[in-house]
MDAnalysis code that builds the backbone (N, CA, C; Angstrom):
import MDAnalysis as mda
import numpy as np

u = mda.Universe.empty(159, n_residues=53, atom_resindex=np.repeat(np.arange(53), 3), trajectory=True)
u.add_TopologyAttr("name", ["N", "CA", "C"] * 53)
u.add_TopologyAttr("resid", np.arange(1, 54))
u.add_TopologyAttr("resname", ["UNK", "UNK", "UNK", "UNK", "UNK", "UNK", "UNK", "UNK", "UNK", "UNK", "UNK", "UNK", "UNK", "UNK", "UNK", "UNK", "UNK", "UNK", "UNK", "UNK", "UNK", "UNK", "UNK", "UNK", "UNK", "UNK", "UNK", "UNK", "UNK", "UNK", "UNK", "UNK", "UNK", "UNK", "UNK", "UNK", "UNK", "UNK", "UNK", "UNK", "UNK", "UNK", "UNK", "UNK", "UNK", "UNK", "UNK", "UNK", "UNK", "UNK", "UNK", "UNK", "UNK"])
u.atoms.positions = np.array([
    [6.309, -0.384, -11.644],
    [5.983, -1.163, -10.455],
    [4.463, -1.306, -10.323],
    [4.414, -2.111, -9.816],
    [2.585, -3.001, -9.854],
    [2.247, -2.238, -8.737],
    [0.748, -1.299, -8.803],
    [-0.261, -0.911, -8.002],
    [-0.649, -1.906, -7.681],
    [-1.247, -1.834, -5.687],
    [-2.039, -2.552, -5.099],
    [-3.147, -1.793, -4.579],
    [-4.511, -2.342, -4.734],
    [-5.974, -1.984, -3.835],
    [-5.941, -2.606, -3.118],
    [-6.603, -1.472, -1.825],
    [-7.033, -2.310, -0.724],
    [-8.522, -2.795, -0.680],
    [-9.522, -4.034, -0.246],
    [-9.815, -4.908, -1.023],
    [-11.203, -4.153, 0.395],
    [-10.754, -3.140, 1.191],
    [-11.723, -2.816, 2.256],
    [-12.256, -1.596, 1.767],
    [-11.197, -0.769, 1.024],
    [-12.140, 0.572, 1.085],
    [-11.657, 1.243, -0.356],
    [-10.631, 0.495, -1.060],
    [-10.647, 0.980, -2.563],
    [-9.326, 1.839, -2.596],
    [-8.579, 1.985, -1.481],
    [-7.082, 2.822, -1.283],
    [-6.566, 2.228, -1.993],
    [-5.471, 3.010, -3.185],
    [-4.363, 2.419, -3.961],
    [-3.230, 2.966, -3.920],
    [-2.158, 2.027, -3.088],
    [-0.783, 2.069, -3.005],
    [-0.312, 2.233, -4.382],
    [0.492, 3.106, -4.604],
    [1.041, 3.590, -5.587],
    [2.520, 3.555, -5.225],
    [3.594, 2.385, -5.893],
    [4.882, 2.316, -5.342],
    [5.530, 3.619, -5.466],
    [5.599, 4.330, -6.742],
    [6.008, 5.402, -7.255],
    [5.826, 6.341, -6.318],
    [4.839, 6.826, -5.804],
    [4.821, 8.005, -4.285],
    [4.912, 7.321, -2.979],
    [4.955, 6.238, -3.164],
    [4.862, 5.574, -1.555],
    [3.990, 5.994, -0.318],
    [4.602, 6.005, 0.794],
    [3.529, 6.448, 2.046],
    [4.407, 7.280, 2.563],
    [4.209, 8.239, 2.316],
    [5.055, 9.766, 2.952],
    [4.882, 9.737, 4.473],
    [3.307, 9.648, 4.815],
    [2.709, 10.256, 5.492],
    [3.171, 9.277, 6.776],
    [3.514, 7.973, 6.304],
    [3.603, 6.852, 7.342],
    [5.166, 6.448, 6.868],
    [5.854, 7.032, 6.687],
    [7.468, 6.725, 6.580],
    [7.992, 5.908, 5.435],
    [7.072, 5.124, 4.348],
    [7.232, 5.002, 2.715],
    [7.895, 6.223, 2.480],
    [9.190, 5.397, 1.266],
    [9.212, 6.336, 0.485],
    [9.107, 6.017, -0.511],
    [9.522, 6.918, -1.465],
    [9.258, 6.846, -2.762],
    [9.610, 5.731, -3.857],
    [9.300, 5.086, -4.884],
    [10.039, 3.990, -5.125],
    [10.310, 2.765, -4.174],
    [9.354, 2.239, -3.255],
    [9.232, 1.392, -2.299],
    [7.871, 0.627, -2.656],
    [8.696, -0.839, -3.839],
    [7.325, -1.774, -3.897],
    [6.720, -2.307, -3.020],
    [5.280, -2.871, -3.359],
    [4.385, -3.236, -2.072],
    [5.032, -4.249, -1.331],
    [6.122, -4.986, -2.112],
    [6.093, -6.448, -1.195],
    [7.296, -6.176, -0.696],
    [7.920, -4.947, -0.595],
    [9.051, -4.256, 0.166],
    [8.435, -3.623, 1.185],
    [6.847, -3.424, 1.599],
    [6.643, -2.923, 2.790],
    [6.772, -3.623, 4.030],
    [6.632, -3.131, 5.030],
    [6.564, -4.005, 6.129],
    [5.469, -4.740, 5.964],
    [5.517, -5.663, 7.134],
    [4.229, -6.474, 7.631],
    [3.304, -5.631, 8.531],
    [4.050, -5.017, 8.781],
    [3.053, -4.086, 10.322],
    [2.038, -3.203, 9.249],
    [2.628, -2.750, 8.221],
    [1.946, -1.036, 6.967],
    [0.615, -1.610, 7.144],
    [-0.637, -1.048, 6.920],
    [-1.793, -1.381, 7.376],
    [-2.632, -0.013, 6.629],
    [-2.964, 0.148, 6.046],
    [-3.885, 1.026, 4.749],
    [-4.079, 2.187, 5.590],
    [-3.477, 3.200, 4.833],
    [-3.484, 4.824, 5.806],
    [-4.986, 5.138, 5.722],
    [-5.863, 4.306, 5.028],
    [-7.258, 5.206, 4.816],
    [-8.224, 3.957, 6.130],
    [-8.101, 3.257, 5.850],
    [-9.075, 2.532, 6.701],
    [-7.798, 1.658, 7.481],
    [-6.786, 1.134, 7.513],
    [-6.336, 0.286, 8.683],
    [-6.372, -1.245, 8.534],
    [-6.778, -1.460, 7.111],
    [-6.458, -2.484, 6.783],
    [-5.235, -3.528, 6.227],
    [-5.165, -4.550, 7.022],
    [-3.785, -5.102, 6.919],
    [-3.440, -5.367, 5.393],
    [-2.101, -5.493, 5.725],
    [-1.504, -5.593, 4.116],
    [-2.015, -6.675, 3.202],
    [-2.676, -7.838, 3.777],
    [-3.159, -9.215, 3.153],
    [-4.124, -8.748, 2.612],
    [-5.073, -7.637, 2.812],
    [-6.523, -7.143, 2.260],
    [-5.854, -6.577, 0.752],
    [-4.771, -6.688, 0.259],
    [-4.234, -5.515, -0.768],
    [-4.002, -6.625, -1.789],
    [-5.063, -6.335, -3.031],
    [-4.402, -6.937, -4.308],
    [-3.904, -6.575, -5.532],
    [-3.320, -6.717, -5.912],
    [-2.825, -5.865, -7.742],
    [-3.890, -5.365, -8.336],
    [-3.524, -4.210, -8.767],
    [-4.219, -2.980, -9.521],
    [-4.255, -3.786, -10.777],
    [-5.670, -4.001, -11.072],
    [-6.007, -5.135, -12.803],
    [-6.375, -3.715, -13.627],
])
């Protein structure tokens, strides 16, 4: 599954561990997140997030 950066502060969603911390789980691709998920490190919306090159 395709890594996404966030394009504000360099956070990388990793589908494989997901967002524990914010109710992701594991094996949950990016474009399976909500709309609301918003970057656990800085709060940036999901549109700031592009594929890990």
């Amino acid at each position: 599954m395709q890594k996404y950066v966030c394009t504000v502060c360099g956070y990388v969603y990793d589908p494989e561990q997901g967002d524990t911390d914010n109710g992701i789980k594991p094996g949950t691709a990016f474009e399976a997140l909500p709309d609301s998920w918003v970057c656990p490190l800085c709060g940036a919306a999901k549109d700031m997030f592009e594929p890990e090159k």
